[in-house]
N, C-alpha and C positions, 0 to 999 in steps of 0.2 A: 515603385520599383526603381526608377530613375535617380529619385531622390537617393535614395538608400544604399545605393551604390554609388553613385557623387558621393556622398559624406562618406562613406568607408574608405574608398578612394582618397580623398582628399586626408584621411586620418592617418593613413600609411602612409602617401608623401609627405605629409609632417614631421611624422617621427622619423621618417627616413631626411629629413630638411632640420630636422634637432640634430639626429645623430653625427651629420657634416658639420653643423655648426659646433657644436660642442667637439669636435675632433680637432676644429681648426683653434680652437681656443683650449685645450690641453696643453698640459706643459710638458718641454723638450722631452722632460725625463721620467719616466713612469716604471712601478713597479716591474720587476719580472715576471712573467708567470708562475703560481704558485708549483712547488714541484709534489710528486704524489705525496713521499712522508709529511709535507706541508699537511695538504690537505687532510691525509689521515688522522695528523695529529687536532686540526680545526674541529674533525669530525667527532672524535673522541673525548672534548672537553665539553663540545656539544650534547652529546649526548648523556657525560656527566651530568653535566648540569639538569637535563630532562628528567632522569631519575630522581632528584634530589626536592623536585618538586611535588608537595604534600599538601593535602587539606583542601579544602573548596576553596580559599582567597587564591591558594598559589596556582589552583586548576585555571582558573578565570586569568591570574599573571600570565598562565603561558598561551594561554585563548589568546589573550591581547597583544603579547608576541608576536604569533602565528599572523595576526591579521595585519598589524602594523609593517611588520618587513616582507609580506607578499608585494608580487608586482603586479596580480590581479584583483579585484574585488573578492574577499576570501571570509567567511565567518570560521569559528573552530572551536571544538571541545574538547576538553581536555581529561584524564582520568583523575582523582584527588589521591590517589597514592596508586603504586603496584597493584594491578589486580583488583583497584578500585574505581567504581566509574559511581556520577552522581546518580544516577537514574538505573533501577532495573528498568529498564527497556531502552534501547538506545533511540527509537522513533519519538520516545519523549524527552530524552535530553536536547534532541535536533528541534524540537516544537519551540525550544525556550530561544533560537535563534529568532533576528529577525524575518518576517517574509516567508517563514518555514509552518507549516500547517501540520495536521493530521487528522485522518476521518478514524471516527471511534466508534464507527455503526457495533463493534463486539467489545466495547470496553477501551481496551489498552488498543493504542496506536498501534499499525501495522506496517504503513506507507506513506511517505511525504510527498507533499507538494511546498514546491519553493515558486516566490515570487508569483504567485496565482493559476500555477499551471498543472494538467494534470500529473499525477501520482506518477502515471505511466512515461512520462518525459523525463523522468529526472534517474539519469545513471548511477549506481552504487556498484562503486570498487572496492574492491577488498587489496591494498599492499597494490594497488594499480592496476588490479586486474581484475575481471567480468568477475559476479559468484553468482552461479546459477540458482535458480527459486523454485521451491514447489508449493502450492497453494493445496488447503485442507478441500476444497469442493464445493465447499457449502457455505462461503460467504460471497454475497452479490457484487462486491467489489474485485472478486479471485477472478480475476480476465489473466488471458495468455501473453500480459505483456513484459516488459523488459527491465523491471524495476528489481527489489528484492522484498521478501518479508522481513521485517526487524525484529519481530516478534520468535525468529527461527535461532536470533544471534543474542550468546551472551555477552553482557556488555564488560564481564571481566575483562577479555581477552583485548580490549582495546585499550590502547595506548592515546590514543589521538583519532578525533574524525576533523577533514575539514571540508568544507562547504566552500568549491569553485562555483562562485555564481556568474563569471566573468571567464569565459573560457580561453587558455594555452594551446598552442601547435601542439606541444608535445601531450596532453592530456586526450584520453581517448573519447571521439565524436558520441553524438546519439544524446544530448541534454539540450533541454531548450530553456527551463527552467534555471538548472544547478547540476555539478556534476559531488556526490557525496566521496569524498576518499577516506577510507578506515585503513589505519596504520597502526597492526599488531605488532607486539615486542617483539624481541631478540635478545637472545642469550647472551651476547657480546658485550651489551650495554649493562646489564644488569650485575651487582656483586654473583661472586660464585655461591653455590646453594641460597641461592633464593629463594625464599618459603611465605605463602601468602595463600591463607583461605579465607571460608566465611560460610557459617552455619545459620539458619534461619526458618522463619514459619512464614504462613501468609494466610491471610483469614477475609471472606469475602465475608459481606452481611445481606445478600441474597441467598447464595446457594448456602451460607451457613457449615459450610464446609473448609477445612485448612490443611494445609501440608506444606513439609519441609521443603527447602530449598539450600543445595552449596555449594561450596565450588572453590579448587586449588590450584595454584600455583607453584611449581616449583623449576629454578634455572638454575643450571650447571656450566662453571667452566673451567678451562685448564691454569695453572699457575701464570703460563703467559699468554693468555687470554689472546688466543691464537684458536679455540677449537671452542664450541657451546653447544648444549643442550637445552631446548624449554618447551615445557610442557604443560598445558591446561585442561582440566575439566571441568566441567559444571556438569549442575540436576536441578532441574526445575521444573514444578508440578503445582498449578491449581485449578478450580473448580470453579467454571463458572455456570450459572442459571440467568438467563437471561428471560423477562416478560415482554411481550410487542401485544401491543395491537394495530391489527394491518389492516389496508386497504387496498384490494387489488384494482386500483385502477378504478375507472369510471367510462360509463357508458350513457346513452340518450334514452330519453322515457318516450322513444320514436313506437315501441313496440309493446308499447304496455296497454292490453285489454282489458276489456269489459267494466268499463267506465266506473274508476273507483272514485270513492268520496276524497274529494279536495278541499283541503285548507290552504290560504297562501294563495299565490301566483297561480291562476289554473293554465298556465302555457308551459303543463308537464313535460308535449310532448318534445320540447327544443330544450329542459331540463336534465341535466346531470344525476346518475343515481349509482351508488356504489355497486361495482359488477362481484365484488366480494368483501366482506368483512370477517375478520377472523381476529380470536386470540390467540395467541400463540407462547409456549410456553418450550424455552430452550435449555439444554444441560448437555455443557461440556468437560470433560477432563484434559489437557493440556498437559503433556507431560514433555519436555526438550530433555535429552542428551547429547554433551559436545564435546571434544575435545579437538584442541588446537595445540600442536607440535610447529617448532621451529631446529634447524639444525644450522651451523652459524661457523665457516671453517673458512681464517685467512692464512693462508701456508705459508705468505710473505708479504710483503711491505707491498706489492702491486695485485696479487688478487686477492677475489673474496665467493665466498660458495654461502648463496643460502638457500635452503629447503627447508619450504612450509608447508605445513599444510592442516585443513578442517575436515572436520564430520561432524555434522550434526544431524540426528534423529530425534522425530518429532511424533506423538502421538497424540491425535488431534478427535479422537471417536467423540461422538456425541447423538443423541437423542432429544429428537425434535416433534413436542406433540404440539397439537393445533387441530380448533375446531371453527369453521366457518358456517357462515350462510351465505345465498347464491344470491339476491336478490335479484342483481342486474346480469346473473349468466344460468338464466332459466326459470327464474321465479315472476318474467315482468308480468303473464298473463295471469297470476294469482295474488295478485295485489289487490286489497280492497278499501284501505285507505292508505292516502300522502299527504304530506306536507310538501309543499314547495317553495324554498325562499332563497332569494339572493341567483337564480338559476342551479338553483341543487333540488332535488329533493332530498330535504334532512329525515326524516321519519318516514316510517310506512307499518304495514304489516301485511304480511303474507300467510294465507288462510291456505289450509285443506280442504276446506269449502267450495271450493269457486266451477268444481267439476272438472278442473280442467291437471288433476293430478297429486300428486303427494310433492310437497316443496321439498327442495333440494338443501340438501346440510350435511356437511360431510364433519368425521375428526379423524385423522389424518395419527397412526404413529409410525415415524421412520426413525432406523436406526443406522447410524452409518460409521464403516470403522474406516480410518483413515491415517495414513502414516505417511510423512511430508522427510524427507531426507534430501541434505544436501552434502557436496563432498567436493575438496577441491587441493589438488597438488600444482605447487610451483618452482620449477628448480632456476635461480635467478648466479648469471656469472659478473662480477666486475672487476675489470682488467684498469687499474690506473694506471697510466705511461705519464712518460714526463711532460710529454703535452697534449695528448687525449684518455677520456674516461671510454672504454667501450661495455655494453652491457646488452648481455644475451637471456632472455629469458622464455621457458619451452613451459606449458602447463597443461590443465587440462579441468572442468567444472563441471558437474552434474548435478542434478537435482529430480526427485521424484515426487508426484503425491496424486492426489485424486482420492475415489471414492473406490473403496477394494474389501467388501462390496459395500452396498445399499439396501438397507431390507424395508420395503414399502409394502405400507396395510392401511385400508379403511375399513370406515364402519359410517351406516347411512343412516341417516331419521328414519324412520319405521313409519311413525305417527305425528301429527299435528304437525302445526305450523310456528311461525316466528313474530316478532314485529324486534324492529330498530329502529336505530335515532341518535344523530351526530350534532354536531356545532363547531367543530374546530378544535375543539376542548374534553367536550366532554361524549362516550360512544359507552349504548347501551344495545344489549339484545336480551331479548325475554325469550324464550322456548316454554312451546305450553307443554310439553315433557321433555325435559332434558338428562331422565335420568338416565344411568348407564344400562339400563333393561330395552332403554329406547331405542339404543344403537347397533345396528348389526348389519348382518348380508342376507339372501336369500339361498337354499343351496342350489346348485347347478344342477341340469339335467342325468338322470343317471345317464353312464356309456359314453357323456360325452369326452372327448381326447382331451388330456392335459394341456392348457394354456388355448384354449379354444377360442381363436378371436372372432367369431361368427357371434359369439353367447352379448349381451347386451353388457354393460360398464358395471352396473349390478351386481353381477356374479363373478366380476373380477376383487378376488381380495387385495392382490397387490403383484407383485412382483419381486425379485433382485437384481439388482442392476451395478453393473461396474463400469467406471470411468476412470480410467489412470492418465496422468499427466507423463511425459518424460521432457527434460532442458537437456541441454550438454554444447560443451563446448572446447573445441581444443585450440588454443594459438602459440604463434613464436613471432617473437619482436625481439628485435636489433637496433640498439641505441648508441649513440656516439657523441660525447662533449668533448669539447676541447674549451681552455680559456683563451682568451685573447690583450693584445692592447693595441687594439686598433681605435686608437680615441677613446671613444666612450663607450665602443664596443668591446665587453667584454667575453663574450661566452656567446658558442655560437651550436647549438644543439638542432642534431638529425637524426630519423628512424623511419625502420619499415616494421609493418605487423601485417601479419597473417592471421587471419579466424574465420575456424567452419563450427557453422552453430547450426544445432537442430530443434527444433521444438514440434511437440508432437501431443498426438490425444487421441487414445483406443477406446473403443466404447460400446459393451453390448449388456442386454439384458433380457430377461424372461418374463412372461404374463403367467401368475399364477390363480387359477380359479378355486370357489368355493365346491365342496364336492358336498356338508352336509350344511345346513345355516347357522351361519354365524351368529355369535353375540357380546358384546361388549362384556358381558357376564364372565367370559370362558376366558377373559386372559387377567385373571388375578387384578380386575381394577383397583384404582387408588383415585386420589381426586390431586389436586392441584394443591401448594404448600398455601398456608394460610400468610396473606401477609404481599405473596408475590407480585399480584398488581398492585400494591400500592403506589402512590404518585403519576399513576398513568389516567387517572380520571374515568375510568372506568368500572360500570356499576350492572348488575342486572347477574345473566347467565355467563359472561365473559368473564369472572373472575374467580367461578367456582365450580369446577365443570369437572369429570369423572377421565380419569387418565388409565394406558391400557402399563400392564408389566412391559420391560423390554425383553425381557428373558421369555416370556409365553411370546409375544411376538415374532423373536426370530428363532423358537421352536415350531412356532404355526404354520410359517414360510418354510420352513425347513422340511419338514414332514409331512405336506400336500405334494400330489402329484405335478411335478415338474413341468411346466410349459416349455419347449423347445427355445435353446439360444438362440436372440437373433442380432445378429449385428447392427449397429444402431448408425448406419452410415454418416444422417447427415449430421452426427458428432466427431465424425473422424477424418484428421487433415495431419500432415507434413508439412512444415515448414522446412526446408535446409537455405542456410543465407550465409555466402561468402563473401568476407570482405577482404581488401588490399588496402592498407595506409599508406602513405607515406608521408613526413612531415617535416619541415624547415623551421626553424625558431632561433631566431636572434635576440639575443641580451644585448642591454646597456643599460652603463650610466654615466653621466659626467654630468658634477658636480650635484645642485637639488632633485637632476631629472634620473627617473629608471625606470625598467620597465621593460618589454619585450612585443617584437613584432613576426609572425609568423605567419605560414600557410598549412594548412594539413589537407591533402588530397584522400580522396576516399570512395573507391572502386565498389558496388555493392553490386551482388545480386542472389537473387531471392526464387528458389523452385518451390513453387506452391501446390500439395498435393491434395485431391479433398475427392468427395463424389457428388453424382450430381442425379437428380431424378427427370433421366429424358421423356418418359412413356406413361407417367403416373406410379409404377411398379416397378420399375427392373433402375439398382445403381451401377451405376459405370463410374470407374477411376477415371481421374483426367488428372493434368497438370497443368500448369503454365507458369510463364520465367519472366521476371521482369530483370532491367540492370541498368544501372544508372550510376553516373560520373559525377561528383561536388567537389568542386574547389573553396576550400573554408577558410578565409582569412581572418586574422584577428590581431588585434591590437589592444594594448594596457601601458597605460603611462600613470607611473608615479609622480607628486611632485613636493618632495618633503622643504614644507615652508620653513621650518624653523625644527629644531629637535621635538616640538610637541605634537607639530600639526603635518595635517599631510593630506593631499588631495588628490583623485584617481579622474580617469578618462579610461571608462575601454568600449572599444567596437569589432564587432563581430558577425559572422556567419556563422549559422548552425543549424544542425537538423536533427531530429528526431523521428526513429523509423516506426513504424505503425507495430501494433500490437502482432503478435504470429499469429493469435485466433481471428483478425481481421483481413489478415493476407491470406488465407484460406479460404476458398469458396463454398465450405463447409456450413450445415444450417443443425444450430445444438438445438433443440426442443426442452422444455421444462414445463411440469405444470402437471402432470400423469396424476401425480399424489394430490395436488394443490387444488386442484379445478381453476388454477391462475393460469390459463392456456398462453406461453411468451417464447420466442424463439429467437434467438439471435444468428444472422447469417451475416457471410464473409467478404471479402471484397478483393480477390488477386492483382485487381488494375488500380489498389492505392498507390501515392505519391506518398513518402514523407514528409511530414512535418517541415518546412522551410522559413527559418528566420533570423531579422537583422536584429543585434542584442546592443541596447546602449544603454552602458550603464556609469556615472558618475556617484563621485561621496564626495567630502568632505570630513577630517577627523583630526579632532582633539586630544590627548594623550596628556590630559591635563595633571595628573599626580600617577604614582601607584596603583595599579590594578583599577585605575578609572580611564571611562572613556565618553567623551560627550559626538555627536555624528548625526550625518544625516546624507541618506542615500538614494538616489534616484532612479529608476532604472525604466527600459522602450522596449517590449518584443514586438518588433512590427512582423508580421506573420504570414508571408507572403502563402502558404499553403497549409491548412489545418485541415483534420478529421472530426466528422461532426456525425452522428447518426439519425438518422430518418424511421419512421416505424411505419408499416402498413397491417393491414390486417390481409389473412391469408389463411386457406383452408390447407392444411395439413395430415393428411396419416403418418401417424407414427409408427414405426417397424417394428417396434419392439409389445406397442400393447394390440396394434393392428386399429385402434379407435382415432375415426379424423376428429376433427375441433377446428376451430377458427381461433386460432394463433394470432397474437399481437406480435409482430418481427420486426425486429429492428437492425440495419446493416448499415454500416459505415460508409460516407462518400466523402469525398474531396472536396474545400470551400477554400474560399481565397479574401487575402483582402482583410485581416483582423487587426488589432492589434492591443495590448495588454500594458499598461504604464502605469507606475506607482511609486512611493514617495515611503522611506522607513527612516526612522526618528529613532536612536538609539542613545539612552542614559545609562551611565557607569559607574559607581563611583563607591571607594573605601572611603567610608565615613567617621573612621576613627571609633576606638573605644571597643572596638571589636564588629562593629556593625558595617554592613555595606547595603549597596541595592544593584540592582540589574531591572531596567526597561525597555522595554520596547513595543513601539505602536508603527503599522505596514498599511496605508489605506492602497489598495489597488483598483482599476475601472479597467475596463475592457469594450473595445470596439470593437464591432461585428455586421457579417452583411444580413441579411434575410434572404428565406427561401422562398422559392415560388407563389408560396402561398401568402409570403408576405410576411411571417414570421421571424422573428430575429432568433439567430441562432446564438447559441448559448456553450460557453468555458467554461469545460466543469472544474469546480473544486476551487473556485477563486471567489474569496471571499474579499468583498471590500474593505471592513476593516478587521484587522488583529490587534491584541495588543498582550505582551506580559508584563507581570512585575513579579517580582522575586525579592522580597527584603531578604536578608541573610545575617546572622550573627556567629561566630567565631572568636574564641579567646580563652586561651589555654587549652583544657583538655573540652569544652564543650563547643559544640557547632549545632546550629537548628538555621532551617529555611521554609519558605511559605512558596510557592510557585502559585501564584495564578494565571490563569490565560481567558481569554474568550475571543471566538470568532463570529464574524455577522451572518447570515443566511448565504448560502453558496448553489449553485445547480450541481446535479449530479446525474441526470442521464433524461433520455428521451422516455413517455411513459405512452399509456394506450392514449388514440385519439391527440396525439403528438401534443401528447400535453411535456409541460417542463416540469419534472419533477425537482424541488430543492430538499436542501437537510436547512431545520431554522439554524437562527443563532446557539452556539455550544459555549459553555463555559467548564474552567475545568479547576480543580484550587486541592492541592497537595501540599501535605506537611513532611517534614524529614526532620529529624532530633537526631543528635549521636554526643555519646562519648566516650572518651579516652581513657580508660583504666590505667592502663599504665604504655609502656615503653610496645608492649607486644599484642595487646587485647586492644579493643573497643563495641562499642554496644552499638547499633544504629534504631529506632525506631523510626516509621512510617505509615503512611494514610495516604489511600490516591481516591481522586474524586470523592473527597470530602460532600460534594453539594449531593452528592445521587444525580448527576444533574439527568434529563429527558433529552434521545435522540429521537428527534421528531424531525417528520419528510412532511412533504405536503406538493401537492399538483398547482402548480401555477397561483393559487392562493391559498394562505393557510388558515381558511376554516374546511378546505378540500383535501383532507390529512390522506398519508399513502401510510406511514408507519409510527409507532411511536415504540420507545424503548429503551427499558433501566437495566442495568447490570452490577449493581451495589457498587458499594465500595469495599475497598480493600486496604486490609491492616498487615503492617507488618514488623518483622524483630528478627535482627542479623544481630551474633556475632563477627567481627572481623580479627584475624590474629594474623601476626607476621613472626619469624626467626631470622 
């Protein structure tokens, strides 16, 4: 800590010991300050110039712009015309940066992680301001944190993203990583009646299913481009089908009876045994609608009025079937033969036989309709005088989603038993009747009361359940530049902001019972598409198994006697967190040096609302408020060696605030459907994220749209969040049925730190050809926990690397993207084991051409390989998941007037 404040220290009296020096060595007579119409008109050829750039070489020209005349370490993307961006998904154009990641547990990117940190650390502004997020419910990565889905924004609507990984005073706090800024158009900039769409299909070779996609643009303005109008929409819809086979976790063969025949290792009982295995079989529809309005009024030569603003509506339903076996969460005492090697037991089989009951096998269909919307208004003033800029801006962000509802149903083995058998690689189960006759419930007692939680798990069919999310947020910030000629001080920028932000999570549901007995029969089964597990190595009953309607489903749920609502408390928590900024930033330059030195203060605090179970039975509301003071300093020095090359220095403080569902003392339950009994509880008494950021480059600017570099960067991490799992006996409110919950809650550690090394190649190769590489090896340092365990950064992968050949010339353009990243951790599992994701690779084609002046065609292919997201517990022949989601093909028109 010592150290790290010495060198911070010592980096500001520097640059504040440049900026003397270089004042005393300026000459007598220096420009004046520029006057507004000055500036206006700078502004204006600027932004000419921005529209005028077209095509992937010139996207990548003004990337390398962006990045060379920042004063911070900055990456950037660029769109290849109006209303053209390279990537449908904008989380996959950001992957193609250095340092920049994506977890693609559903296919397409969602969320980034920059420079090896999590997902949840890294800010995304929309035009410089918060956009709130709502997550669909049902992916394992949808935490309550502070990030955005990319997958909710179309990437028409952007102009420009750039990637602060090197933080500004004036840039708002809360990244540890990287802060993302997306800078949508403006009607000012653009000719008047501007007209830009694009029609399109898209075709998955899993779910075998396709639909259109499109999306328009058109901008209006006055003759003296003094008043504008602009407007965008999109539609975007596909289907995906997704195959897993899971592993829940693992347990000890501490408890397993009546002495089965052993092959292998006989020291079963200190061996590892899957507590579940399941196939699983997923189908989504995906449907976004957006539009983005800007409104753009300068009345005269010193002010300017913009109002913007998004909606975006997302329809995110899906149907989730899956059939497991229990082995290690009920079946230990009916095991009659194992295998044991390496400390696993890899095979076994579980008999009907044993006396000691009917084995446990559940298939599971849930259906869950879900609608993620987000919405967000900005009205922005800027007053240029003749020697300060002032700029006022009032907004306001929401977002919604969750599960609205959930309709949960099983169906139970009847008869016989199972045997399985894994290796890393390859997982099988046999059922000595698997077929759909085999599957059902029993009926409930007559007279007994709707949703009867006294009746055994048995005669529970299922339930409905809702869980809604709400975000929001409202602030105002007051900005003030002026330029200066105080030597090499040029420009000296100050602000305050204000924001009260809430985040929130409602949550109840009902037990609904069997009244006559069920049967897999009665809901118009199907089986599983032929084809679907392929590549997941999986053989036996796992890839052929009897699937229920979703429509008999949630008429079945529908049309039983209803179990009374019950509030599912320890899912429901308040977050409200106010913050106060204020911030100081000093520009300069004289002569090769620039750059900028600042401070940004930042007042939080945080009332945390949630309930808590005192008595075993009765929940009580509570609160509690934490609030805490950071002074964040930061420094960026440029120093342009020659017109090519150019070298950076920056240091820093920053923080990043904990997740909203961890500042809650609130405990979510999962697992009702699953038999994967996991809990996640809150933590009110976290600290933020606190760290010192050093980051250094070097960079070459050696021809045209080429770049050769190499960039260094240090999060030393004086306070991180890390989670811990215990096991814990649980009743849940809603089915009334206890279980012994894996939970895992969030605690404070200290002491980390995260460094790594990105190697970036550039270059126009002539004749129409170029390339784009980059390789990020990152390491991370950490302490260990009581037990002696080292704890673990999720989401950082040691090595990354892309390449991107690209060709361009005349009317044709084609590109190849590939990526791959090394094995990475992703969260704490049962028996605190570390669960990772392995190595991912990922390899995309894009074709297009130019018809003429007004038309072009684009083809496309993503995840050309199929490639397998596979998990695995601390080693990977000990797999948690594995899972394909096809690929996808595609075919845009694009037209302009």
């Amino acid at each position: 800590m010592k150290i790290s404040r010495t060198l911070l220290c010592a980096s500001i009296v520097y640059a504040l010991a440049t900026v003397a020096q270089a004042q005393d060595a300026a000459p007598a007579q220096a420009d004046k300050p520029k006057t507004a119409q000055e500036r206006a008109a700078e502004k204006q050829v600027q932004q000419l110039q921005e529209v005028t750039v077209t095509g992937y070489r010139g996207s990548l020209e003004k990337a390398i712009d962006v990045k060379r005349n920042a004063n911070a370490v900055v990456d950037a993307i660029s769109a290849t015309d109006i209303g053209k961006f390279p990537d449908t998904n904008a989380a996959e154009s950001l992957s193609h940066l250095p340092g920049i990641t994506v977890d693609r547990q559903f296919g397409e990117g969602e969320k980034i992680s920059v420079n090896g940190t999590d997902a949840a650390l890294n800010r995304v502004l929309l035009n410089g301001q918060t956009i709130a997020s709502g997550d669909w419910g049902g992916n394992p990565t949808d935490t309550s944190g502070r990030t955005f889905n990319y997958s909710l924004l179309s990437p028409e609507i952007i102009g420009l993203m750039e990637v602060y990984k090197s933080p500004e005073a004036r840039i708002d706090e809360g990244s540890i990583g990287g802060t993302v800024i997306i800078h949508t158009r403006k009607p000012l900039d653009l000719p008047a009646n501007t007209l830009r769409g694009s029609l399109g299909y898209n075709y998955n070779d899993r779910s075998k299913d396709g639909n259109p996609r499109g999306s328009a643009l058109w901008s209006w303005k006055n003759a003296d481009s003094t008043f504008g109008f602009l407007t965008s929409v999109t539609h975007d819809k596909e289907n995906l089908s997704r195959a897993g086979i899971e592993f829940f976790g693992y347990t000890t063969g501490a408890n397993i009876t009546g002495n089965p025949n052993v092959t292998g290792d006989p020291n079963y009982a200190n061996a590892k045994i899957p507590v579940g295995i399941n196939s699983a079989y997923f189908q989504q529809e995906r449907e976004r609608n957006g539009i983005q309005s800007a409104l753009q009024w300068r009345p005269d030569e010193k002010n300017e009025f913009n109002l913007t603003g998004l909606y975006v509506k997302g329809k995110y339903n899906n149907f989730s079937e899956s059939r497991y076996v229990c082995p290690g969460c009920g079946d230990l005492n009916k095991l009659t033969d194992i295998n044991v090697n390496n400390g696993y037991i890899t095979s076994g089989t579980v008999s009907s036989t044993t006396g000691n009951g009917q084995p446990y096998a559940e298939l599971d269909a849930n259906y869950r309709k879900t609608e993620v919307s987000t919405k967000s208004i900005n009205l922005r003033h800027d007053f240029n005088g003749d020697d300060w800029v002032f700029t006022s801006q009032v907004g306001y962000t929401s977002a919604s989603g969750g599960k609205d509802p959930e309709y949960l149903m099983k169906y139970l083995l009847q008869n016989g038993g199972y045997d399985f058998g894994y290796d890393g690689r390859n997982t099988s189960v046999n059922y000595q009747n698997g077929s759909a006759a085999n599957w059902g419930l029993p009926g409930s007692p007559a007279n007994s009361p709707p949703g009867d939680t006294s009746l055994p798990g048995q005669n529970q069919a299922g339930g409905i359940y809702y869980e809604t999310t709400k975000d929001r947020e409202r602030y105002a910030q007051f900005d003030a530049t002026r330029d200066l000629e105080w030597g090499p001080i040029n420009q000296i920028q100050m602000g305050v902001k204000y924001t009260n932000h809430f985040n929130g999570t409602n949550s109840r549901g009902n037990r609904i019972n069997t009244t006559d007995p069920v049967s897999l029969l009665d809901f118009d089964p199907g089986s599983t598409p032929g084809g679907l597990f392929d590549g997941l190595h999986a053989s036996g009953d796992l890839t052929d198994w009897p699937t229920a309607s979703k429509g008999a489903v949630v008429s079945y749920l529908n049309g039983q006697p209803q179990g009374p609502y019950t509030i599912n408390y320890p899912a429901m928590f308040g977050v409200a967190e106010v913050t106060k900024d204020a911030y100081l930033q000093v520009n300069y330059q004289g002569g090769p040096w620039r750059g900028n030195v600042g401070v940004r203060y930042v007042d939080t605090k945080d009332t945390s609302t949630y309930y808590v179970n005192s008595d075993g039975g009765t929940y009580n509301r509570v609160s509690g408020t934490t609030h805490y003071y950071k002074p964040l300093p930061s420094f960026n020095l440029a120093y342009d060696i020659d017109d090519d090359k150019v070298a950076r220095l920056s240091v820093a403080k920053v923080i990043a605030r904990p997740r909203y569902g961890d500042l809650a003392g609130a405990t979510s339950l999962s697992g009702a459907s699953t038999g994967n009994f996991t809990a996640s509880a809150g933590n009110p008494n976290l600290k933020p994220y606190q760290s010192t950021n050093f980051d250094v480059s070097a960079e070459w600017y050696f021809a045209p749209a080429s770049l050769l570099s190499v960039e260094g960067f240090v999060r030393k991490i004086d306070s991180y969040i890390v989670t811990t799992t215990t096991e814990r006996t649980i009743t849940d409110p809603t089915t009334g049925q206890t279980n012994l919950y894996s939970v895992t809650s969030p605690v404070n550690a200290s002491n980390a730190k995260v460094s790594g090394l990105s190697l970036i190649y550039q270059q126009d190769l002539g004749y129409g050809f170029g390339i784009q590489t980059n390789y990020t090896y990152s390491k991370a340092t950490t302490q260990t926990n009581a037990a002696g365990d080292k704890l673990n950064l999720p989401y950082l992968s040691k090595n990354t690397i892309n390449i991107i050949p690209y060709y361009e010339h005349g009317p044709w353009s084609a590109r190849i993207n590939y990526s791959r990243r090394s094995p990475y951790f992703t969260q704490v599992g049962r028996l605190n084991s570390n669960v990772f994701a392995d190595a991912y690779k990922e390899l995309d084609l894009s074709a297009s051409y130019q018809i003429n002046a007004w038309a072009g065609i684009t083809l496309s292919a993503t995840n050309l390989l199929d490639s397998t997201y596979y998990q695995y517990a601390d080693i990977k022949y000990a797999p948690i998941g594995e899972y394909k989601s096809g690929r996808t093909y595609s075919v845009t028109m694009n037209f302009k007037l």
